[in-house]
N, C-alpha and C positions, 0 to 999 in steps of 0.2 A: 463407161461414160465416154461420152463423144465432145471431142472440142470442136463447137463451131466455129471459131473465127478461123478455122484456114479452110478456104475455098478451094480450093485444089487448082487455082487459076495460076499460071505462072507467069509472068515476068522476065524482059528483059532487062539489063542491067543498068540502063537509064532509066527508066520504071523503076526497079528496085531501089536506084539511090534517090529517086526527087521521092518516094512514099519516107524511107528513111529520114528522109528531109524536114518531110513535113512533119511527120511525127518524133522526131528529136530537134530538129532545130538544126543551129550551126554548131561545130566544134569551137572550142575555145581557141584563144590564138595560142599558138607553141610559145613555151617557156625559152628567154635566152640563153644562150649556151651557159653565160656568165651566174645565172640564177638555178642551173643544174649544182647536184654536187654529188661525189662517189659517195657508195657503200663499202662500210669495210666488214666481209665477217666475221665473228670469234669465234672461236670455241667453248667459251663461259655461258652456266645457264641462265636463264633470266633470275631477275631477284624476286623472290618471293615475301611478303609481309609477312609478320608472324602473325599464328593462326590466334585470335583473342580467346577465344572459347575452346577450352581443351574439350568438350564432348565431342567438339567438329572435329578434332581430327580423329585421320582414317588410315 
């Protein structure tokens, strides 16, 4: 099976970003530094519900 939408045409890099453009739009504005926040990671696994229906488990 063949994908037509690439035409084999290339593009330079102002070409690539105003099609990009048009077809996504603008970016969002960047988040404030003050509206970021860290990740911390554990080692604990996530919690799981317990399973209602003993057939289902496996």
């Amino acid at each position: 099976m063949t994908d037509n939408r690439y035409s084999g045409e290339k593009f330079t890099d102002e070409e690539s970003a105003f099609l990009r453009h048009v077809r996504f739009g603008e970016l969002p504005p960047r988040p404030a530094p003050e509206d970021l926040t860290t990740t911390t990671e554990s080692e604990t696994t996530p919690h799981r519900p317990p399973n209602v229906n003993p057939h289902l488990q496996g």
